[in-house]
C-alpha positions as CSV (number, residue, x, y, z in Angstrom):
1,X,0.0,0.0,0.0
2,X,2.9,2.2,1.2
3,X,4.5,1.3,-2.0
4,X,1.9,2.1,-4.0
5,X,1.1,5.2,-2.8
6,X,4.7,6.3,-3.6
7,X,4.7,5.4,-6.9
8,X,1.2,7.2,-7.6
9,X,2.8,10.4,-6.3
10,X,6.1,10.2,-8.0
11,X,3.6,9.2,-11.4
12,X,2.0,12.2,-10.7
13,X,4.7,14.8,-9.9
14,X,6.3,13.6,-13.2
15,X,3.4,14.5,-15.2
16,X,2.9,17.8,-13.5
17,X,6.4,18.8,-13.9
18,X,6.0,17.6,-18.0
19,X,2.9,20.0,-18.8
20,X,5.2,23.0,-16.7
21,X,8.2,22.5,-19.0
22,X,6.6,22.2,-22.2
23,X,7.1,26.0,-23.9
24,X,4.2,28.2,-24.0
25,X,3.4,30.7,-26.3
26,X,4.0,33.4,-23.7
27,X,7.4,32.0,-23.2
28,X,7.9,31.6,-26.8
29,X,6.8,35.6,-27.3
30,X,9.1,36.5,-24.7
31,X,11.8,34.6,-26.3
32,X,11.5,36.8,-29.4
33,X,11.3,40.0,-27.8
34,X,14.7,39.2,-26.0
35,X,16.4,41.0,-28.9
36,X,14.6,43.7,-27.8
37,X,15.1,44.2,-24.1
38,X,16.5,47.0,-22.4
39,X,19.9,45.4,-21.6
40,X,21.4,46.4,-17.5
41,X,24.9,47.3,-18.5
42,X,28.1,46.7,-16.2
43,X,31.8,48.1,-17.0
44,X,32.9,45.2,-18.8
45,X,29.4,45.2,-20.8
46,X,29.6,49.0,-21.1
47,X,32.7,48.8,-22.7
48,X,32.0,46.3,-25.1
49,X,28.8,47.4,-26.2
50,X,29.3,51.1,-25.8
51,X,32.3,52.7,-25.2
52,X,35.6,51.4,-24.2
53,X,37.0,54.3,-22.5
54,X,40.1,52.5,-21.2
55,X,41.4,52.0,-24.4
56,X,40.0,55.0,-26.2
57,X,40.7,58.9,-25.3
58,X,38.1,60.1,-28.2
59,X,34.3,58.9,-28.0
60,X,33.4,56.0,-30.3
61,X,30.1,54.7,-30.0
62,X,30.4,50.3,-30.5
63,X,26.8,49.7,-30.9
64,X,24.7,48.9,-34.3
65,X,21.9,51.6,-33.6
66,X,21.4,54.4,-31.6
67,X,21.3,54.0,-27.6
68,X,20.1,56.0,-24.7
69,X,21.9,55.3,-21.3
70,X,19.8,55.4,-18.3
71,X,22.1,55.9,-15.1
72,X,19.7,55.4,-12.0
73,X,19.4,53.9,-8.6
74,X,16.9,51.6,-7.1
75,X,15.9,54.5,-4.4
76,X,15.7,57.3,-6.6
77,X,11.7,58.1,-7.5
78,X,12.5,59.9,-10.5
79,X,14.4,56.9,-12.0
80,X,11.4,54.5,-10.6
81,X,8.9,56.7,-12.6
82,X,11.0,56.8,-15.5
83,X,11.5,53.3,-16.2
84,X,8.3,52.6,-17.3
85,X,8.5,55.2,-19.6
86,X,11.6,53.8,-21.6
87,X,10.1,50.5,-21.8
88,X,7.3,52.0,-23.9
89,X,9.8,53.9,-26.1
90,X,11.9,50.2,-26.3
91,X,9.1,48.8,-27.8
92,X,7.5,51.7,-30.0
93,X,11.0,51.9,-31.4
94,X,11.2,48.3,-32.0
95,X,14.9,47.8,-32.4
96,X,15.7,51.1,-34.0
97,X,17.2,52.2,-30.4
98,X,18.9,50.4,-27.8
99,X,18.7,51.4,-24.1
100,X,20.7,50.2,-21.8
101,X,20.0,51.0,-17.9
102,X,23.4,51.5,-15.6
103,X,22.7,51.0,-11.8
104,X,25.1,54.0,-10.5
105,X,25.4,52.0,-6.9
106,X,26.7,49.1,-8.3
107,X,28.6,50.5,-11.1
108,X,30.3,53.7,-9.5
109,X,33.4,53.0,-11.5
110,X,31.0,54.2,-14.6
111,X,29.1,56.7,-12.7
112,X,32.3,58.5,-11.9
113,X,33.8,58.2,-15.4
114,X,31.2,59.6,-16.5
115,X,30.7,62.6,-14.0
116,X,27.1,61.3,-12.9
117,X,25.8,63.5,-10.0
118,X,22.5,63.6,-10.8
119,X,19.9,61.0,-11.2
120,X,18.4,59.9,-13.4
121,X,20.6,60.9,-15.9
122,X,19.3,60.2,-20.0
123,X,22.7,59.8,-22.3
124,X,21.2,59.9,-25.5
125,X,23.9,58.1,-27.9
126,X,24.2,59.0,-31.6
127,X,25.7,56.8,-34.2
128,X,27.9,60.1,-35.4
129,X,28.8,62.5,-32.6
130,X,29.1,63.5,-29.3
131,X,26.5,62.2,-26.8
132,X,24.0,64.3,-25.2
133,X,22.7,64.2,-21.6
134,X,19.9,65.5,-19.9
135,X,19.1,65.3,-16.1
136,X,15.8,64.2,-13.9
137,X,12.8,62.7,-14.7
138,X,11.2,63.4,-18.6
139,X,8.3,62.7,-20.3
140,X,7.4,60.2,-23.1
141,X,7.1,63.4,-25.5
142,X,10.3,65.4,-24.2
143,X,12.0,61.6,-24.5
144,X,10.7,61.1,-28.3
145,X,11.6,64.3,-29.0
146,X,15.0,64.0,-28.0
147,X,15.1,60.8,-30.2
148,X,14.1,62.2,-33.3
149,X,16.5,65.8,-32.9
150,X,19.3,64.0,-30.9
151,X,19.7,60.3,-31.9
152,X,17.9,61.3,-35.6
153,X,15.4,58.3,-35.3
154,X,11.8,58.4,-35.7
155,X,9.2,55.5,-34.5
């Protein structure tokens, strides 16, 4: 009986753990849309997909489209109401801009590279050119119109 009642759970754990493991559409969707995350960038990342400002004195940009840098922290309001915000311009883009989001307490070595003293601050990252910042909290509309003067991109 004791036997029994062993294998009936271990039969039905096994089949429970099949129907969890089989790929859903949701999973499949999210699979897709990897390629166009907003990607949390480190120094080693930063300077491979960025900028590598150890081995460089001028800026030049490494990525394949145009990027926006968002240099927060997890207390920071502004930066909590903000990162909602570049989601929605992530995927209203739809791959013609990158953003990648730099946590300034656990990256200081890029925060103080890069001057930040303010959060959040918005790097917007042209293909050809200097970089442009802007400090605090900003709208959907000030953001896409930054995109489209700065970074030259429209949805």
């Amino acid at each position: 009986m004791k036997k029994g009642f062993i294998i009936l759970s271990a039969l039905v754990l096994l089949v429970a753990s099949a129907f969890t493991l089989q790929p859903t559409a949701d999973n499949a969707n999210k699979e897709e849309n990897i390629e166009n995350a907003i990607i949390y960038l480190d120094a080693e990342t930063f300077k491979e997909k960025v900028f590598n400002y150890e081995e460089n004195q001028e800026w030049k940009y490494n990525g394949e489209v145009p990027a926006i840098l968002d240099f927060y922290a997890d207390w920071c309001g502004p930066c909590k109401m903000l990162s909602p915000v570049l989601k929605k311009i992530q995927d209203e883009y739809d791959g013609k801009v990158q953003i990648y989001k730099i946590n300034t307490d656990e990256q200081r070595e890029l925060s103080s590279t890069f001057g930040i003293r303010s959060l959040p601050t918005i790097v917007f990252v042209p293909m050809e050119g200097e970089p442009q910042a802007t400090m605090g909290y900003r709208s959907k509309n000030d953001l896409e119109t930054m995109i489209s003067e700065i970074l030259k991109v429209e949805k």
